[in-house]
N, C-alpha and C positions, 0 to 999 in steps of 0.2 A: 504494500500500500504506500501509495506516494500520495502526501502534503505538500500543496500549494502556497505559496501566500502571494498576495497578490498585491504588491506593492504602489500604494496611490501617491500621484504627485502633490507635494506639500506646494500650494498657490504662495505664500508668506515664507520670505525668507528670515533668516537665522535675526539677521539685521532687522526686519520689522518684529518680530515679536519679542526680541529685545528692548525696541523703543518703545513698546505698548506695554512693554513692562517696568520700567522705567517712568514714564507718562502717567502711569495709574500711580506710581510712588508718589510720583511729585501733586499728584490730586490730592491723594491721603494725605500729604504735608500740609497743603494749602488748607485744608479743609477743616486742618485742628488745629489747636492753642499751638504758635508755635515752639512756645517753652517745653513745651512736651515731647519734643524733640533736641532736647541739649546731649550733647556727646558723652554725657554721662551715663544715659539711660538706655538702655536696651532699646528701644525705638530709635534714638536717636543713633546708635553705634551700627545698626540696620541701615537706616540711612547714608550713612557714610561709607558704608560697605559698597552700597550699590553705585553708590557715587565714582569710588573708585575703580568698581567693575566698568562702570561708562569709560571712564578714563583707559583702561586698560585696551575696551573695546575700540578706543579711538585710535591709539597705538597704535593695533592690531589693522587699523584702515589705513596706516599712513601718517595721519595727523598726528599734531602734538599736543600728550596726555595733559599736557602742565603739572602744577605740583599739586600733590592730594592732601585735604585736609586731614587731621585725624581725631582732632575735637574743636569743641567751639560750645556757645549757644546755643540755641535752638533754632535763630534767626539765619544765623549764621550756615548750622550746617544744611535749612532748607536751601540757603543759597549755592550753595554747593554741590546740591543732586543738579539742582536747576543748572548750573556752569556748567560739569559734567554732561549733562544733556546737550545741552548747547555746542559744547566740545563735539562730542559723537555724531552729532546734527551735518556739523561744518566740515567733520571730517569724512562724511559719507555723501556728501553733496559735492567736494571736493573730486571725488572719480580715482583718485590715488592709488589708493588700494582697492584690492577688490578679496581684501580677509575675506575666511569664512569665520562666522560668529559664531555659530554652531555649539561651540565650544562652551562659550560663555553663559549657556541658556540655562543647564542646570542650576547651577550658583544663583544664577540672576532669579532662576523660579522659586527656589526655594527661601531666598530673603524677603522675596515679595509675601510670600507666603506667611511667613515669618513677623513684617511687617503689620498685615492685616491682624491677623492672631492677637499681635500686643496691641495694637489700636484697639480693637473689638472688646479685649477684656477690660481695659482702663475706660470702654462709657459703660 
């Protein structure tokens, strides 16, 4: 007996559902006190995680990561998913590189994940 599988093409590459992932971080940030995201706190250390993952991914396209934060405020480290976005944005609009992201999806889904989780039990 032979087993098939039948392999369907993924329409969204590695690079958009990294920024859809990414994107929804940066909604979550907006959406709450931002003090509740200071680099102190497990949200906030989440934060800065993914932050850096953008950066890494920008790298990975060519561009330049710039320097990563590693704490701050809470104001602060919203501002810095948001740079890092912004980073990965320019460096994937740039045409540079043509990394595969691939790589990065795990990590990136499960801090989002991660993310939500600690949001949802602190309301």
């Amino acid at each position: 007996m032979t087993t098939t599988m039948l392999r369907t093409d993924n329409t969204t590459s590695g690079l958009d559902d990294l920024r859809a992932l990414l994107y929804d971080a940066l909604a979550v940030a907006e959406d709450d006190f931002p003090d509740s995201f200071d680099g102190g706190t497990s949200n906030g250390r989440t934060l800065l995680a993914l932050a850096a993952l953008a950066r890494q991914a920008a790298g990975a396209l060519g561009g330049d990561p710039g320097i990563t934060v590693l704490a701050g405020p809470g104001p602060v480290v919203v501002r810095e998913l948001a740079s890092a976005i912004r980073l990965l944005d320019r460096a994937a609009a740039s045409g540079r590189g043509a990394g595969d992201l691939d790589g990065f999806l795990p990590t990136a889904k499960a801090l989002h994940a991660q993310l939500h989780e600690g949001v949802s039990t602190r309301r």
